[in-house]
PyMOL CGO cylinders between C-alpha atoms (Angstrom):
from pymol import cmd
from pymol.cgo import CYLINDER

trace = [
    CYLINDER, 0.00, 0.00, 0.00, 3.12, 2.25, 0.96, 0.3, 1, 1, 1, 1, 1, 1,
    CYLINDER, 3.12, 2.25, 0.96, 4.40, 2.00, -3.02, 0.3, 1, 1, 1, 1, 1, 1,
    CYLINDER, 4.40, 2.00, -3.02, 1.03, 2.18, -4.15, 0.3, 1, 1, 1, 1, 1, 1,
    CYLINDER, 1.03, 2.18, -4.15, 0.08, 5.25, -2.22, 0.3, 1, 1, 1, 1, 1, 1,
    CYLINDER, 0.08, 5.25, -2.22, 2.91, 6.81, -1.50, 0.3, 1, 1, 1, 1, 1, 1,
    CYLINDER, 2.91, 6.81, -1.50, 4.08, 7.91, 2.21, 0.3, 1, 1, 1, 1, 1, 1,
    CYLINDER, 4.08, 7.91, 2.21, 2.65, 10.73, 4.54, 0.3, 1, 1, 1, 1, 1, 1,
    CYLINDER, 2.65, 10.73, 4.54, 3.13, 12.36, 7.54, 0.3, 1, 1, 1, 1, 1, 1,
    CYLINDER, 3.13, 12.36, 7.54, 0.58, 14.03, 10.02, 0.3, 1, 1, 1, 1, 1, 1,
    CYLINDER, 0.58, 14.03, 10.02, 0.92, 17.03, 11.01, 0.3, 1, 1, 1, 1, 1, 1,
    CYLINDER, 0.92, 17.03, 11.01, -0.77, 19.19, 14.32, 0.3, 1, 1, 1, 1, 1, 1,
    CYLINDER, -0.77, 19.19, 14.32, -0.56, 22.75, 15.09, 0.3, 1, 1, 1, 1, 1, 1,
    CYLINDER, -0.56, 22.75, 15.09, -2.67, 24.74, 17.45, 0.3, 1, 1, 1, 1, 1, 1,
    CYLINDER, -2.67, 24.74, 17.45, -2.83, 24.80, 21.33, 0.3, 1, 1, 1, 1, 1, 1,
    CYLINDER, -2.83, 24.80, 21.33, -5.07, 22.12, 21.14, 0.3, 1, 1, 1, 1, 1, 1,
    CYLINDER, -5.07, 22.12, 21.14, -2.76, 19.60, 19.49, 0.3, 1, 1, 1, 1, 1, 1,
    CYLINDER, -2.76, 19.60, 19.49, -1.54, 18.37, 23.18, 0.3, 1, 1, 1, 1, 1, 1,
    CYLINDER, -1.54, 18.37, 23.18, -0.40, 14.89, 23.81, 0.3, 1, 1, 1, 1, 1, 1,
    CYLINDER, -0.40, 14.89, 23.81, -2.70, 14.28, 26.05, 0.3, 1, 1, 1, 1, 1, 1,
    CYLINDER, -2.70, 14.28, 26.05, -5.30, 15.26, 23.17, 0.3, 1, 1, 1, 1, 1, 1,
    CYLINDER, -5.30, 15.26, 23.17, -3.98, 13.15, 20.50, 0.3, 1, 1, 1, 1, 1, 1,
    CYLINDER, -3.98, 13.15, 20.50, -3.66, 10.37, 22.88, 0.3, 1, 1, 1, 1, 1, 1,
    CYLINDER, -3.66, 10.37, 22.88, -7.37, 10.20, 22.85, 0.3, 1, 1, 1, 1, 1, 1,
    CYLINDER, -7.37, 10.20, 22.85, -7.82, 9.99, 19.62, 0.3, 1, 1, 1, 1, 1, 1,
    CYLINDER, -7.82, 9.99, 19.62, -4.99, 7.40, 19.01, 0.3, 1, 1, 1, 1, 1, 1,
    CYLINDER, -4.99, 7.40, 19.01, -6.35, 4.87, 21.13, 0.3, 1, 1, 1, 1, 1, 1,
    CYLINDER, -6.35, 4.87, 21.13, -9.75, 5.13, 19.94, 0.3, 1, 1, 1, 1, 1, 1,
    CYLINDER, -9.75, 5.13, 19.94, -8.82, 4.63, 16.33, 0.3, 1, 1, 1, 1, 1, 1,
    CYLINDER, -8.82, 4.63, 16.33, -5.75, 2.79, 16.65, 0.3, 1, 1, 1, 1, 1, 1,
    CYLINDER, -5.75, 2.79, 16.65, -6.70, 0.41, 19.60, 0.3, 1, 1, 1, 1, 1, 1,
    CYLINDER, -6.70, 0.41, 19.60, -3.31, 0.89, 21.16, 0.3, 1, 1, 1, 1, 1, 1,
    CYLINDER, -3.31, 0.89, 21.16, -2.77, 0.85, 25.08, 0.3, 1, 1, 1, 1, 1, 1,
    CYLINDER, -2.77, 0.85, 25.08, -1.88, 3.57, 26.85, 0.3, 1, 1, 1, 1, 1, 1,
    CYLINDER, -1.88, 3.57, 26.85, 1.67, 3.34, 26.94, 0.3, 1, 1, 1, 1, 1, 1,
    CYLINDER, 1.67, 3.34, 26.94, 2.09, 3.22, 23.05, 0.3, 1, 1, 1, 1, 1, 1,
    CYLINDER, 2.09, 3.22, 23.05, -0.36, 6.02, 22.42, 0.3, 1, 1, 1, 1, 1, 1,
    CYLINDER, -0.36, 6.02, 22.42, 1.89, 8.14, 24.49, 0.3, 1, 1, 1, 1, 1, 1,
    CYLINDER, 1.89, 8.14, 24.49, 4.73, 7.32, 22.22, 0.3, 1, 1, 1, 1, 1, 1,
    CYLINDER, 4.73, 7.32, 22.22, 2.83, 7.41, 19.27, 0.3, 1, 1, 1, 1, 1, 1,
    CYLINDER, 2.83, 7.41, 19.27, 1.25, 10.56, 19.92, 0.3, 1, 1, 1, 1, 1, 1,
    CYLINDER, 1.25, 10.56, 19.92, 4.55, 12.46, 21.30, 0.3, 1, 1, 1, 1, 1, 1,
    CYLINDER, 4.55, 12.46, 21.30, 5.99, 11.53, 17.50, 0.3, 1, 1, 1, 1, 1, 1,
    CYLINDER, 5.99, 11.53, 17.50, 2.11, 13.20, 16.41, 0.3, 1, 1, 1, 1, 1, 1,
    CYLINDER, 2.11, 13.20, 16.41, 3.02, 16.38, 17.81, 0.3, 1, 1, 1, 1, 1, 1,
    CYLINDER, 3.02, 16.38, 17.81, 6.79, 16.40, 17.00, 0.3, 1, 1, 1, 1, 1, 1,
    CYLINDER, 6.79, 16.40, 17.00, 5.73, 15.72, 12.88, 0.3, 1, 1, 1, 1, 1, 1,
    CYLINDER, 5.73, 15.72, 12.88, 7.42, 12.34, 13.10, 0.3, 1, 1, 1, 1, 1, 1,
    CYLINDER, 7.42, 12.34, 13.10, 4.28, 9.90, 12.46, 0.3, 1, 1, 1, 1, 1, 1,
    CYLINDER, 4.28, 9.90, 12.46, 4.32, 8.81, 9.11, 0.3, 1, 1, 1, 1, 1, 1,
    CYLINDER, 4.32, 8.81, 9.11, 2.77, 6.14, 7.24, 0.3, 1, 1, 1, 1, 1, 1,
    CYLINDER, 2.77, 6.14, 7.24, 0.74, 5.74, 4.35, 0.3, 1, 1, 1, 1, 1, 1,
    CYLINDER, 0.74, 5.74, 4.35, -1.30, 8.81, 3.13, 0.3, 1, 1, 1, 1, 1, 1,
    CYLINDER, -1.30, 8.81, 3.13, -4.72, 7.75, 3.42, 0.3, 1, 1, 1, 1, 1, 1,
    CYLINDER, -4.72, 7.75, 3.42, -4.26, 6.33, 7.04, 0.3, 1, 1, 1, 1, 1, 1,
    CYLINDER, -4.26, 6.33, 7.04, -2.24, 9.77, 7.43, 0.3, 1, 1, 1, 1, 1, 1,
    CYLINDER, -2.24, 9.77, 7.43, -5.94, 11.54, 5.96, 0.3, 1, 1, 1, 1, 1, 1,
    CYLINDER, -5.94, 11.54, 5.96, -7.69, 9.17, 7.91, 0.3, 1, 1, 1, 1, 1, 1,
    CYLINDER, -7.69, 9.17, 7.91, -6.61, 9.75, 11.00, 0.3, 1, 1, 1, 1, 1, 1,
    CYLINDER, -6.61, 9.75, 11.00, -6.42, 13.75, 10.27, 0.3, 1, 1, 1, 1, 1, 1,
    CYLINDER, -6.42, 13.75, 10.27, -10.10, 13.63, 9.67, 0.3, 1, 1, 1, 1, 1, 1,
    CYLINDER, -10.10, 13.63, 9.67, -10.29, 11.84, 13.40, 0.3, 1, 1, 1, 1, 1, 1,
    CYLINDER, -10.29, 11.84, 13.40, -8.31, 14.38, 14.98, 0.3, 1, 1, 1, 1, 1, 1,
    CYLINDER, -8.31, 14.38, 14.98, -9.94, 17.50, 13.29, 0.3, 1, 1, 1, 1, 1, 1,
    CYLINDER, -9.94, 17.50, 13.29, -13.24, 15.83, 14.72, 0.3, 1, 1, 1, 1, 1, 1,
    CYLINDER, -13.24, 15.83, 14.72, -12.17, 16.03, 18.08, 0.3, 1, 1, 1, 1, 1, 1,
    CYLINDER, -12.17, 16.03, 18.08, -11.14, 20.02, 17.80, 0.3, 1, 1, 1, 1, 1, 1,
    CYLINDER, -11.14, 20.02, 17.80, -7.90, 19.37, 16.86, 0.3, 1, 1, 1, 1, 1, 1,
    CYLINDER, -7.90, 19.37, 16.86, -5.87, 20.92, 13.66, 0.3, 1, 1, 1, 1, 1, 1,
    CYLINDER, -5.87, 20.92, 13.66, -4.11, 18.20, 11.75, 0.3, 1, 1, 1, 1, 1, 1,
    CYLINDER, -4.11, 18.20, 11.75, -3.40, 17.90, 8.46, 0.3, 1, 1, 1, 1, 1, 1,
    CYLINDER, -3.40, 17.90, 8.46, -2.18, 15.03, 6.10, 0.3, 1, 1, 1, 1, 1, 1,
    CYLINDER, -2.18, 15.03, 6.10, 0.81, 15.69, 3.94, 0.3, 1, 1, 1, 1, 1, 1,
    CYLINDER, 0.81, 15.69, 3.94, 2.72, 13.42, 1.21, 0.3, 1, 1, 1, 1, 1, 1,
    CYLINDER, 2.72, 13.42, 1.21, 6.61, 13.20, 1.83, 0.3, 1, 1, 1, 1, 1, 1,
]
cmd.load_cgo(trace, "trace")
């Protein structure tokens, strides 16, 4: 899917793009426990989570839903 699709990166801004925030999200969508939505979501906010565009979009769309800015971009 990665050669098909290309890779992305997600991307946060705002003051509510916290950790703590994204965490949420992360865990509801991903179905990841606690301590790997902290990691995960720490590498959200720093613009180091990257994977395949449309889960990049996807989860965007998730994030934007719960009040946060984020935005999908291609590598």
């Amino acid at each position: 899917m990665l050669s098909e699709h290309g890779p992305g990166r997600l991307r946060v801004s705002g003051s509510s793009a916290t950790v703590v925030a994204v965490m949420r999200v992360l865990r509801a969508e991903l179905g990841i426990d606690l301590p790997t939505a902290k990691a995960v979501a720490r590498r959200v906010v720093t613009g180091e989570y990257e994977g395949t565009l449309p889960e990049m979009e996807h989860l965007a769309r998730k994030l934007r839903q719960a009040g946060i800015t984020a935005a999908a971009t291609r590598e």
